[in-house]
Structures are given as C-alpha cells and as structure tokens.
C-alpha positions as CSV (number, residue, x, y, z in Angstrom):
1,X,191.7,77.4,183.0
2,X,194.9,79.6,182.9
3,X,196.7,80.6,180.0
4,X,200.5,82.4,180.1
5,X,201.0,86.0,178.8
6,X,203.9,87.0,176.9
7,X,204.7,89.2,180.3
8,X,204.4,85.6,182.3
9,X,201.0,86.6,183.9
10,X,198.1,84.4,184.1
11,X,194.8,85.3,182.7
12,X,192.2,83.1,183.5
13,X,189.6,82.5,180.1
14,X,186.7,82.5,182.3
15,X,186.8,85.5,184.1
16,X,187.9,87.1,180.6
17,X,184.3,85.6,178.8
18,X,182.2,87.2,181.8
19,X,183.7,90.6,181.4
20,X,183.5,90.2,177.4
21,X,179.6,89.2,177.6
22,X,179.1,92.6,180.2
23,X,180.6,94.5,177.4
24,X,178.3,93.5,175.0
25,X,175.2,93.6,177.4
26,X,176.5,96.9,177.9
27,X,176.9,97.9,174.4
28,X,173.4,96.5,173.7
29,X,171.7,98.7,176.3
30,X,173.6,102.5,174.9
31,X,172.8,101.2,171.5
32,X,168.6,100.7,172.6
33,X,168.3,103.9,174.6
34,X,170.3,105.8,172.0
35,X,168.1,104.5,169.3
36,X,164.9,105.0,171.1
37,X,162.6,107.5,169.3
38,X,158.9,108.5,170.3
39,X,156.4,106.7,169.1
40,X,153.1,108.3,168.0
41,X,149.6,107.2,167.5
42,X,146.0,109.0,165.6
43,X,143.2,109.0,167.5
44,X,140.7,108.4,165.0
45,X,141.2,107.2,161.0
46,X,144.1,108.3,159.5
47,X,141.6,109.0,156.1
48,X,138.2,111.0,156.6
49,X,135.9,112.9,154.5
50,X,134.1,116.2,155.5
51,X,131.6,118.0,153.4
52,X,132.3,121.0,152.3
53,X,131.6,124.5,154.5
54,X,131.4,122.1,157.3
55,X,133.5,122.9,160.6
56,X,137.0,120.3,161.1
57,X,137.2,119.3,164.4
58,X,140.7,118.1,165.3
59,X,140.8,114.5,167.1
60,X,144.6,115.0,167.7
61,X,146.9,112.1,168.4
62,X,148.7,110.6,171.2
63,X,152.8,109.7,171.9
64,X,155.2,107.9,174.3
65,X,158.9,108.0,174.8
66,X,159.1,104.4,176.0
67,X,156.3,104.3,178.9
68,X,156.4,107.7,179.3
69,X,153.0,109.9,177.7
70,X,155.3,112.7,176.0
71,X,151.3,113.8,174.1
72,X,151.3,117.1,175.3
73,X,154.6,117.7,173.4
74,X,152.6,117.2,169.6
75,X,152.7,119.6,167.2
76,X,149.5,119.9,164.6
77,X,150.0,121.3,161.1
78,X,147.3,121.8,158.8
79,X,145.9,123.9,155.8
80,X,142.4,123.1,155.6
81,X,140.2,125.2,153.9
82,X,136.9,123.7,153.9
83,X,135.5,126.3,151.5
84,X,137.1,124.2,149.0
85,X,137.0,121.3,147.4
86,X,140.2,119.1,147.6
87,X,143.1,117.0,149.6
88,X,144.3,118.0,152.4
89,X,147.0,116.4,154.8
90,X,147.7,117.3,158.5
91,X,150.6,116.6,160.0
92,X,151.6,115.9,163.9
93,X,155.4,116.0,165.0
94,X,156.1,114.5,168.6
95,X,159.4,115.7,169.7
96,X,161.0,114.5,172.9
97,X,165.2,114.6,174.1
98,X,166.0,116.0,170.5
99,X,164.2,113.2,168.6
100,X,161.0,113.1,166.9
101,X,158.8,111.5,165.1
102,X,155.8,112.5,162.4
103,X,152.7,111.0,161.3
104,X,149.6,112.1,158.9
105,X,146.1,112.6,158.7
106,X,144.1,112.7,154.6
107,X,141.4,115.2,155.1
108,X,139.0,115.2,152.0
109,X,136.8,118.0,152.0
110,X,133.7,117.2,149.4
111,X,130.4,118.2,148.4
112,X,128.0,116.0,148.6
113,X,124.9,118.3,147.9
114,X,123.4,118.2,144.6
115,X,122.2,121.4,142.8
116,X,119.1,123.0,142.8
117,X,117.0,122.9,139.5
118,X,114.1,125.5,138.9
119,X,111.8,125.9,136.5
120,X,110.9,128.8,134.2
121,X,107.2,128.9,134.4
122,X,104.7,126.4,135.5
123,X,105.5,122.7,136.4
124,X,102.4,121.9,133.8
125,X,101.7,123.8,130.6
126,X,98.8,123.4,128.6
127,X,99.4,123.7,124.9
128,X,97.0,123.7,121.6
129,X,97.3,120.8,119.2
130,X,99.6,121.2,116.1
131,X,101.2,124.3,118.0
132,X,105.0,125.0,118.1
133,X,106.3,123.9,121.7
134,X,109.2,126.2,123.0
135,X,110.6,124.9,125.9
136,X,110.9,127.6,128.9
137,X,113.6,125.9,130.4
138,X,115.0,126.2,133.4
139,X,118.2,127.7,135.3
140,X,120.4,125.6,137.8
141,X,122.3,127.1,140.9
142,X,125.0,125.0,143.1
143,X,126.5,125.8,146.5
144,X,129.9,125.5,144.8
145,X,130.3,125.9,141.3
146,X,127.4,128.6,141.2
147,X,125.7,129.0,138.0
148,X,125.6,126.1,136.2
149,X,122.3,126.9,133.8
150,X,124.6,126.0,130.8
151,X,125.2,122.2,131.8
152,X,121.5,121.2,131.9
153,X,120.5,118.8,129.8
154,X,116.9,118.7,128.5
155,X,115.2,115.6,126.8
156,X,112.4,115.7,125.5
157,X,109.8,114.1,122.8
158,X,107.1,115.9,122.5
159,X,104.3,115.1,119.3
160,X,102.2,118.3,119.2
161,X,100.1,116.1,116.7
162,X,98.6,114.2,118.4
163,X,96.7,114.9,122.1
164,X,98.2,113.3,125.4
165,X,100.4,114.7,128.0
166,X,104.0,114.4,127.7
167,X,107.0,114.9,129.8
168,X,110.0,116.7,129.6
169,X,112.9,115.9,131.4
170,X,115.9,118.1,132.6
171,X,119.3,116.8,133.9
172,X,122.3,118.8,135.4
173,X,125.2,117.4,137.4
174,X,127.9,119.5,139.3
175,X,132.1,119.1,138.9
176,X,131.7,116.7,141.8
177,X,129.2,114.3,140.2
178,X,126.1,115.4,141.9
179,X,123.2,115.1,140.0
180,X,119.7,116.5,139.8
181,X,116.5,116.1,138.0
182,X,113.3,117.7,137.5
183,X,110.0,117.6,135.2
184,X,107.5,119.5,133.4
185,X,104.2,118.1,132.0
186,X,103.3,119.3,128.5
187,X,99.4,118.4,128.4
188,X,98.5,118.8,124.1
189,X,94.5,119.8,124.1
190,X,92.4,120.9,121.2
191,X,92.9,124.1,119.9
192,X,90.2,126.8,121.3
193,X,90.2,124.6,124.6
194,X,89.8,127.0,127.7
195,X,92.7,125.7,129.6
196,X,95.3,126.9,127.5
197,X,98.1,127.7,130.0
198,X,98.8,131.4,129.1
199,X,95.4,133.8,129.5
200,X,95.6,135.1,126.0
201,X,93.0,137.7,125.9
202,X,95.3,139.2,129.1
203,X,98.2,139.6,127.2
204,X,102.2,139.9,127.6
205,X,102.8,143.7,129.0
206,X,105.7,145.9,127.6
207,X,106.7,148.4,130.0
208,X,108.2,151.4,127.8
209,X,110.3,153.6,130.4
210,X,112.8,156.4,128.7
211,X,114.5,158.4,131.4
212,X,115.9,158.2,135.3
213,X,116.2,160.8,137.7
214,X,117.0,160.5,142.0
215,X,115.3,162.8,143.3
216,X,117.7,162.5,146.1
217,X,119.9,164.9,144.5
218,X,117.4,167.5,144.1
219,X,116.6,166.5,140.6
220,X,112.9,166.8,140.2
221,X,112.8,165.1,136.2
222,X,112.6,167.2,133.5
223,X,109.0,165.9,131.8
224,X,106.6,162.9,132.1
225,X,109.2,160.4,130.7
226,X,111.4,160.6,133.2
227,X,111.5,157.7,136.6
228,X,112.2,158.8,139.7
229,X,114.9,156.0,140.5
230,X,113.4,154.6,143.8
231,X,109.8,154.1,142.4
232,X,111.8,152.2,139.7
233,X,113.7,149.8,142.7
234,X,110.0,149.3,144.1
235,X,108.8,148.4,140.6
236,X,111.8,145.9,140.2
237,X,111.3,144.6,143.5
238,X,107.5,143.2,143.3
239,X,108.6,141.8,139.9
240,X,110.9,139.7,141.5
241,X,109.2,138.5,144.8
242,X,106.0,137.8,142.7
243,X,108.2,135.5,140.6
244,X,107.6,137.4,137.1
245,X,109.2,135.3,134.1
246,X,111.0,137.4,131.7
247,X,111.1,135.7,128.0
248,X,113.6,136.0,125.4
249,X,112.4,137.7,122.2
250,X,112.4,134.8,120.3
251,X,110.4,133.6,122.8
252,X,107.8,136.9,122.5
253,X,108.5,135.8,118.3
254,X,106.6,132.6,118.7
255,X,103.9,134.0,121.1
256,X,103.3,136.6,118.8
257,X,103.1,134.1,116.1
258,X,100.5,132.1,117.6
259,X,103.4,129.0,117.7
260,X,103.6,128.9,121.8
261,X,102.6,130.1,125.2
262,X,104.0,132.3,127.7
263,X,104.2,131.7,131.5
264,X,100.9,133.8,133.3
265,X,102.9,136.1,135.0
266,X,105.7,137.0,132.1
267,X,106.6,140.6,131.6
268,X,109.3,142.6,129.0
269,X,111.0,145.7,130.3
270,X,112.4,148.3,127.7
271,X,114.6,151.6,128.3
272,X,114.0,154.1,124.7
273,X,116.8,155.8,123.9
274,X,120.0,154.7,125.7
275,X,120.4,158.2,127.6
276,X,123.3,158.1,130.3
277,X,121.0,158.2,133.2
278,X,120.6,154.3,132.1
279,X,123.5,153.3,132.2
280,X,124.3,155.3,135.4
281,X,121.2,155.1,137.7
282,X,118.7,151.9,136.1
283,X,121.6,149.5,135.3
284,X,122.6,148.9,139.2
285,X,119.4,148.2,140.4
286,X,118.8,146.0,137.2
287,X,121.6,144.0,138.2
288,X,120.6,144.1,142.1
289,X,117.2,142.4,141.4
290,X,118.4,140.2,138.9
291,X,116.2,141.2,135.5
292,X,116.2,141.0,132.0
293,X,116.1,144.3,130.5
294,X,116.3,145.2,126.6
295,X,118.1,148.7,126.1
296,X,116.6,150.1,122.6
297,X,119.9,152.6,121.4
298,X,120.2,155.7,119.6
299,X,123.1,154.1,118.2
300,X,125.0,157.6,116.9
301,X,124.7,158.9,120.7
302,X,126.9,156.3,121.4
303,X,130.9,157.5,120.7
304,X,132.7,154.1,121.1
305,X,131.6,151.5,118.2
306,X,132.3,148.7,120.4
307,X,130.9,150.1,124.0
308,X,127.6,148.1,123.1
309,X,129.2,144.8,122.5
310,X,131.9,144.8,125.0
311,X,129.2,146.1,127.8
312,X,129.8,143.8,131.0
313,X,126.2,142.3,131.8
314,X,124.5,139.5,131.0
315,X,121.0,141.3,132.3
316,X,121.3,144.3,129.4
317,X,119.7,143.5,125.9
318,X,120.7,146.0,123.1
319,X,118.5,146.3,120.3
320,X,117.8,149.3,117.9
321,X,116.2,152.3,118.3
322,X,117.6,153.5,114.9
323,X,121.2,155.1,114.1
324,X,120.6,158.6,113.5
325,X,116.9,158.4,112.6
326,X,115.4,160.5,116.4
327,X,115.2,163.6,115.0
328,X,112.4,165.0,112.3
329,X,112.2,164.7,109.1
330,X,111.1,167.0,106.4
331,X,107.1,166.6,107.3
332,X,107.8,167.0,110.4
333,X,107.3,163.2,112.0
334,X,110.2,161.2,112.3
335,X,112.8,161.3,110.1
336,X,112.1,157.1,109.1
337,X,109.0,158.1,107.1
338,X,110.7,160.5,104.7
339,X,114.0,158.6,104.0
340,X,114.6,156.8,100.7
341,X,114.6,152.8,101.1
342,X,118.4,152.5,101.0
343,X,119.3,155.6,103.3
344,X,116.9,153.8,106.0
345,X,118.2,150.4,105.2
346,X,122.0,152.0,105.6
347,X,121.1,153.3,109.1
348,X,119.1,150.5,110.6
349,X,122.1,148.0,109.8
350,X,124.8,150.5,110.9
351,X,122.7,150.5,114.3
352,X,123.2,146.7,113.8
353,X,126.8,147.2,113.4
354,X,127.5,149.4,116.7
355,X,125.2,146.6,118.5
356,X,126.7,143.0,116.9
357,X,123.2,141.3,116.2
358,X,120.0,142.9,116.6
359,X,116.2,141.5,115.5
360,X,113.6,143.7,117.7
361,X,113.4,147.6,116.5
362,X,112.4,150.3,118.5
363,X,110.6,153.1,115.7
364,X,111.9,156.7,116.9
365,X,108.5,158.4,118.3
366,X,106.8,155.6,117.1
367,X,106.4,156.5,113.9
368,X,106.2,154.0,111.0
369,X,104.7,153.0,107.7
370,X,104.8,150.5,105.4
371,X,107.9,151.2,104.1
372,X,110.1,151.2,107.4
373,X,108.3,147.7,108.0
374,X,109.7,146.8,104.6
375,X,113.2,148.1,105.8
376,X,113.1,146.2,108.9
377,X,112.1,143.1,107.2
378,X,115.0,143.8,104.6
379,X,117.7,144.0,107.5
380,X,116.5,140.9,108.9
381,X,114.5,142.3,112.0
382,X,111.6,139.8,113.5
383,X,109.8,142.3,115.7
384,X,108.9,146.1,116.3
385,X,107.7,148.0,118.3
386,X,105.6,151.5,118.3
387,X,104.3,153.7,121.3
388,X,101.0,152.4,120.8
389,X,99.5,152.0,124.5
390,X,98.9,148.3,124.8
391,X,99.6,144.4,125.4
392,X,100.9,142.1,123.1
393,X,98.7,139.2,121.7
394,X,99.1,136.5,119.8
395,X,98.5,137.1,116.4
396,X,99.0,140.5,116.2
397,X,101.1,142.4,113.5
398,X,104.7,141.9,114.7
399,X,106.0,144.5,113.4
400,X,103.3,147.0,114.5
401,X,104.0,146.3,118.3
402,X,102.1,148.0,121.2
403,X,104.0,148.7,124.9
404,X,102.8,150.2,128.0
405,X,104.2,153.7,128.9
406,X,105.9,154.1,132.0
407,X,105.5,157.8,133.2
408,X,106.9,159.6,136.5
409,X,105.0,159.8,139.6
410,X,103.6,155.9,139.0
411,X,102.7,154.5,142.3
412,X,103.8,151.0,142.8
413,X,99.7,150.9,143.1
414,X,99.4,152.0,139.4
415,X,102.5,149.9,138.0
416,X,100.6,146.7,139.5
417,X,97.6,147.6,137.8
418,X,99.3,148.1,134.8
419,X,101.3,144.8,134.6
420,X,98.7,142.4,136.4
C-alpha cells in the first residue's frame, strides 16, 4: 500500500514499518551493551566466623563482563584484625570498560576458648570440725580479656559442724560468654585428726629481709641486712616454679587464730624499713616474678603523704613499721617502750594515715611490751610482728610474731632450707 506525500511522492507503509522495527532493534541493542555492567560472584559464604589470633585466608571472588572472565581485574579491601574481637566486612570491586561493580564478605572474628581457672592451694583440703573455713580461692586468666580473678563466682555451703566432705564450686565466664568451672573438696574430720591439710607443727615461714645492694655496681652491702639483689631474683624464682601460695593477712589472722588452714607450701615475704633500695632494686623483680610482698614503712622517711597510697602495684603491701618510732628512746631500746600511751597511739595512727589502712605492725628493732601491744590493739591492728627467729603457728600470740631473718651471703641452698 502507497500513501501520497504533501510533496506528491509515494511512500510505501510497509517498507516504512521494516525500517521503523530496525530502529528499535537497533535502539534495543545500544541500550543492552550500554547498560551492561560486570557481574561478580564469592567464592565461598558471604558470612564466616574465625576464632580469634587465627590466620584469614582470602577465598576471593570471581567476575564476568558478559561471557568474558574479567576475575583478574578484582580489587579486595579489608581491615581485619584478628587480634580482636569484632565485625568486619571485606569488600571486592570488579571494574571493567569504566563500570564496576562491588560485593561483600561479614568476617566475624570470635573467641571461642573459655578461660583458664586455677586454684590457690590444693584441689582437697582437709579441715578440723567446728573450724572457721576460709576459702583460698582461686585466680582466672583469659587469652583475651586477661585477668579476670574479680568475675569469679564462688558457691559454696559448707557446715563445719558436722563431718562429711563438701564441695565448693567456682564459676567465671569471659565478655564473649565462655564459661569455666572448677572444684575443691572440703573434707570436715575430727579435730586432732592427722590429716589436717596444713603440717602445723611445720609452720607458715616469714622471711624478714631489710636492705638491697647489686653488687654489680661495685656495691659490696654495708652490713648483714643487706641482699645482694641477684641471690634475691634466685630466691624469688624457686618460689615461683615450686608453686609457693602467698596468703593475705587476714588469711595468716585466721591461721594464727586456730580458725583455718594454710596451703603446705605458703610463704610471707616482708621488706623492714622502706629504704630506697626497695623501691629501686626489690620492686622490679617483685613484679617480674609475680609475688606478694608486704613493705613495713618508716612512715616519716617518706616526704609525700600520699606516695604510699597512690603507689602503682598491686604486688606491694604497706603496713607499719611505726611513724617516727626507729630511733632510741631514753633507756636506750626503742623509742616504743618509753613513750606515753597517747604519744605511741598518735604515731602508730599517723603511720596509718600516710599508708590509708593498715592492721599488721612491724615493732622497730623488735622491741615491745605490753603496752605497745595495748597501743596496737587501740589503733585497731590484728597482727605484729617482732625479730624473734621463727615460724608462725597456730595459736600463738598474734601480736608477739616471730619471722625468719634474711641475711647477705644466703645461698639459694640455705634460703631452701630455711623456707621448706
């Protein structure tokens, strides 16, 4: 069919229709190739989980531009840290003829590994009927939060009364949920039974050191109080690898009391006086083997008020070794015997003051009588302790302490004979 144009030409419809439907075919096939974008696929799942301190290994991701593999062209983009917990996202760009195309991978890094609970002192204690227990507790370490002694939870119900064995229970979980659990067995026997757990007639040992020289330096150590520095490591060093306990003093309170036992192997360590060479040669190997250590302080030798409470370790006790009391007084012995009841009472709680709480005394020289026990028990201190050469037993006078006297030249040979 032919229609008439307004120039008199004839157009014929059909031929128009065919070259109208090749337009659009034509149009059709710009519009697809210009629209065409790579396309671009994960090998793997697009969500995994890895523990954590593990290695990520990258499974990557392929793409195609139509039929054609354009995979070599990806781009991976990541921030994984698997030190630490948490969500990360890596994501993979396939570029090809100026387009391009991302997708993304959820990595979780978690931890999966639950903490490790240990016990102070023996799984199974043996304890005397109608005695005080006291748990010894127990510490907990995790491979990502660290420390976490303060989240354990302890249950326990324990009748002293009557004779059985009962157990006590202790729970601690991490920030990621992870829980452990351990036990102790508290066996209640009749009093004078041989199998009480600690050896009393052994004893707890004291060690009394004062001073601390190297003798790397050339210092040789003025007198017989004085520790050479590396005989003082040594002596820190079998404490540790032969698993020594080291109680609180509340804990020594209710042993001396007769009320609880102590681990075998448990041991105090005490520094008289509160001389620099502490602070500056004792306290870093303190810390390096991990000990508890109680510093008895001259208090008025210390200048700052608040150096003893604001001192950075959780491994240094302060207790008292008087104010101003080390010097003589008018008999010649220390100046504690000869001072009136409230000038004594004034400088053992001024000690207190320079310290922030204090219950265990130190007697300067070791000197004491009834009356300085009465001051002590006045200003609200539980234990003291003389120069007296000797263990601590139950039952004996707690404020009439014995220690053992450290003294230069010890070998490690002596030291173990002393504390074993």
């Amino acid at each position: 069919m032919n229609i008439k144009t307004n120039n008199g030409k004839k157009l014929n419809i059909k031929r128009v229709g065919t070259l109208f439907l090749i337009i659009i075919l034509l149009l059709i096939i710009f519009i697809a190739k210009s629209s065409k974008s790579p396309k671009i696929s994960l090998n793997g799942a697009s969500t995994i989980d890895i523990p954590l301190n593990s290695t990520y290994t990258e499974e990557g991701a392929s793409a195609k531009y139509g039929k054609k593999d354009i995979s070599n062209n990806i781009q991976i983009s990541n921030n994984i840290d698997t030190s630490k917990i948490g969500k990360y996202n890596i994501t993979y760009t396939a570029k090809y003829k100026k387009k391009s195309i991302s997708t993304t991978r959820t990595v979780n890094v978690v931890d999966n590994e639950a903490p490790v609970l240990t016990l102070n002192g023996e799984s199974e204690i043996n304890i005397a009927q109608d005695s005080a227990y006291q748990d010894l507790g127990c510490y907990a370490t995790d491979n990502y939060d660290g420390d976490i002694t303060t989240k354990i939870s302890i249950d326990s119900d324990i009748d002293t009364s009557e004779l059985g064995t009962y157990t006590v229970n202790y729970t601690v979980k991490d920030s990621s949920g992870n829980e452990s659990k351990l036990t102790r067995s508290i066996n209640v026997v009749k009093r004078g039974s041989k199998n009480i757990s600690t050896k009393r007639s052994s004893g707890l040992p004291v060690l009394m050191y004062h001073f601390f020289y190297d003798k790397n330096t050339g210092d040789i150590g003025k007198d017989a109080n004085c520790m050479e520095i590396h005989d003082f490591e040594e002596q820190l060093k079998y404490l540790t690898e032969n698993n020594y306990y080291f109680p609180t003093w509340d804990e020594v309170k209710n042993y001396v009391d007769g009320k609880s036992c102590l681990p075998e192997h448990s041991i105090v360590i005490t520094v008289d006086d509160g001389n620099q060479t502490f602070f500056d040669l004792a306290v870093p190997i303190i810390e390096k083997y991990n000990v508890k250590v109680t510093s008895f302080v001259v208090t008025s030798w210390i200048k700052d008020n608040n150096y003893l409470k604001n001192f950075d370790s959780n491994k240094i006790i302060f207790e008292s070794h008087s104010h101003d009391m080390h010097s003589s007084g008018s008999d010649g012995k220390g100046k504690f015997l000869t001072l009136s009841h409230d000038k004594a009472y004034s400088d053992v709680t001024t000690s207190k003051s320079f310290i922030g709480n204090s219950t265990v005394f130190c007697y300067p020289f070791g000197h004491y009588n009834d009356s300085c026990v009465q001051v002590l028990k006045d200003a609200g201190y539980n234990l003291a302790f003389t120069t007296k050469y000797g263990r601590v037993r139950p039952g004996d006078k707690p404020y009439e302490l014995s220690r053992i006297r450290m003294s230069k030249g010890d070998s490690l040979k002596t030291f173990i004979t002393k504390v074993s």
